[in-house]
C-alpha positions as CSV (number, residue, x, y, z in Angstrom):
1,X,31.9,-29.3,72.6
2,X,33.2,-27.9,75.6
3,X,35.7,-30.7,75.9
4,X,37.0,-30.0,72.8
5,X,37.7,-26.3,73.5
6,X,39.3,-27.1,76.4
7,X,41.6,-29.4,74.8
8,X,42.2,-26.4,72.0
9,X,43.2,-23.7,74.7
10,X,45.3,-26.5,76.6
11,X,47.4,-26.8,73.1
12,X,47.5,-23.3,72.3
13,X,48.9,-22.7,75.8
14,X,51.4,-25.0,75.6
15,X,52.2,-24.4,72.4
16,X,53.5,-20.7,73.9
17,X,55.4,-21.9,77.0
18,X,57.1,-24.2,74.3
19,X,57.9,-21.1,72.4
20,X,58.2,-19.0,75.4
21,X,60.9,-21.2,76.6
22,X,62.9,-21.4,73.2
23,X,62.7,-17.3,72.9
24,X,64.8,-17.4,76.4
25,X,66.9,-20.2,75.4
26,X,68.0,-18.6,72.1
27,X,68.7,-14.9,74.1
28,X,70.4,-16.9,77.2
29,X,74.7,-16.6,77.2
30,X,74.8,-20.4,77.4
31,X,79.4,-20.8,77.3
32,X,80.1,-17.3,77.4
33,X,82.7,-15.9,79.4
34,X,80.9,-12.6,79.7
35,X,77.5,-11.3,78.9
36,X,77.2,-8.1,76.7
37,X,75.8,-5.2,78.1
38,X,73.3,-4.7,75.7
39,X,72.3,-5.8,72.3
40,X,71.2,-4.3,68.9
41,X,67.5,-4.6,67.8
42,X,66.4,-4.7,64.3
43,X,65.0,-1.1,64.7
44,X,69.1,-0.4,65.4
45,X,68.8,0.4,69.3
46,X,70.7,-0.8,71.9
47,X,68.6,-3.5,73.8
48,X,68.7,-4.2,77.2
49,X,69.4,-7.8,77.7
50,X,68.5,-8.5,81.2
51,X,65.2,-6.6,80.7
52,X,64.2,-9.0,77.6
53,X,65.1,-12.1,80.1
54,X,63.2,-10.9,82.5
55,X,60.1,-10.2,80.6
56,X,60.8,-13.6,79.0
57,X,60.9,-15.4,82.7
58,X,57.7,-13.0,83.3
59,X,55.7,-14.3,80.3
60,X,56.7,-18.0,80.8
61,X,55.4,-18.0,84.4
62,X,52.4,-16.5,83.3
63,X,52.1,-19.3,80.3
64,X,52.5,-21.9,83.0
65,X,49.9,-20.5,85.3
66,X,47.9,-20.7,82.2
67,X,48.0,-24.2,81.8
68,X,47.9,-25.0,84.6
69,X,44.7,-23.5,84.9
70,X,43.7,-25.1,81.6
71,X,44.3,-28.4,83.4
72,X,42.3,-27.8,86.3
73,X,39.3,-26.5,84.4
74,X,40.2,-29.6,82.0
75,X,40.1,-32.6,84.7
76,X,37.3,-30.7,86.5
77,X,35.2,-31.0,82.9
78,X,36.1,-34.6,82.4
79,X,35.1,-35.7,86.2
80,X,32.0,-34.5,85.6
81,X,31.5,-36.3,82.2
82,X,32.6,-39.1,83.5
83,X,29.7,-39.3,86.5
84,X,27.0,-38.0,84.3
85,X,28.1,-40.8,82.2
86,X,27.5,-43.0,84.7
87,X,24.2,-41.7,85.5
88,X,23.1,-41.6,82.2
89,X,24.2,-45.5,82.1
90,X,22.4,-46.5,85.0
91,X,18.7,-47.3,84.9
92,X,17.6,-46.4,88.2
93,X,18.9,-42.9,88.2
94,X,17.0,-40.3,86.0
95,X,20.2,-38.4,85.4
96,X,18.5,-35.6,82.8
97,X,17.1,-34.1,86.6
98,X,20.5,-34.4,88.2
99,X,23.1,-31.5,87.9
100,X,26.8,-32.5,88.7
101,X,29.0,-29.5,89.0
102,X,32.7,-30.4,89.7
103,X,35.6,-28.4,91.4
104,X,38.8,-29.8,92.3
105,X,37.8,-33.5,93.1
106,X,34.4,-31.9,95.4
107,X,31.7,-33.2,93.8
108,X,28.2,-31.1,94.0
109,X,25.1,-32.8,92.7
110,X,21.7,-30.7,92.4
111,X,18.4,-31.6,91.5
112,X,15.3,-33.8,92.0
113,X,14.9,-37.7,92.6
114,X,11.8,-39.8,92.6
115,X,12.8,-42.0,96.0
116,X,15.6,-42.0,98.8
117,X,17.1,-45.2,96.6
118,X,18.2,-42.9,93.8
119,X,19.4,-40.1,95.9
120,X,21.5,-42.7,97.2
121,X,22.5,-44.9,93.8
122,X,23.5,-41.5,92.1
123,X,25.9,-40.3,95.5
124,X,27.1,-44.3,94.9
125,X,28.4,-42.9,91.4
126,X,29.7,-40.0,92.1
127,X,31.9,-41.5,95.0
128,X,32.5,-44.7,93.2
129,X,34.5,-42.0,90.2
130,X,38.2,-42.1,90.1
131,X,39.0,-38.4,91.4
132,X,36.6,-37.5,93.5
133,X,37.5,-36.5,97.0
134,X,34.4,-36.1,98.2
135,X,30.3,-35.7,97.4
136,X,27.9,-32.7,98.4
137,X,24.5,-33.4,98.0
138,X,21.6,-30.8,96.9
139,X,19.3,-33.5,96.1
140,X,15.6,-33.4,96.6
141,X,13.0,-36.6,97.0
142,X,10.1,-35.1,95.1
């Protein structure tokens, strides 16, 4: 579920840079000698050109930030799929007690085990994932 929202705000974000970046394109003097000093609307004022590319260049950056952050959040939700996976995979960890929080590559697992061996098979997962820079762990031997 939250996978697939994520993947819904990552297309609806780029989706506007796309049309973010043909707006400018279309209003951009691309073999023009020299650019007009302003421009009619539709409501018939004059338009200021340079203030439309600007708000243009502003809206794109903030489109991009937007993905990016998109992406980030994204690959954070997928590393931790992927180790929970794993843990739910694997028959000596009880992974319904472990909580895997992820942020940017740092892995963070909470939560109870029965013995020092599964505190140590489930940090084996975690660092064993493609993406993870490194392992904190909050686990407790009950």
């Amino acid at each position: 579920m939250l996978r697939t929202l994520l993947r819904i705000v990552l297309v609806l974000v780029i989706v506007a840079a796309v049309a973010a970046f043909f707006v400018g394109y279309r209003m951009a003097d691309r073999d023009e000698a020299r650019e007009p000093a302003a421009a009619v609307g539709t409501a018939g004022r004059a338009v200021d050109v340079g203030r439309v590319r600007e708000a243009g260049a502003d809206i794109a950056e903030k489109v991009a930030d937007g993905a990016n952050q998109a992406r980030r959040i994204a690959s954070n939700a997928a590393l931790t799929a992927k180790i929970t996976s794993k843990m739910a995979l694997d028959d000596t960890v009880e992974a319904a007690r472990i909580d895997v929080d992820t942020a940017e590559g740092v892995v963070t697992l909470n939560g109870t085990v029965e013995s020092p061996a599964q505190r140590e098979r489930a940090m084996q997962l975690a660092r064993d994932t493609d993406g993870v820079t490194s392992v904190i762990d909050r686990l407790t031997i009950r």
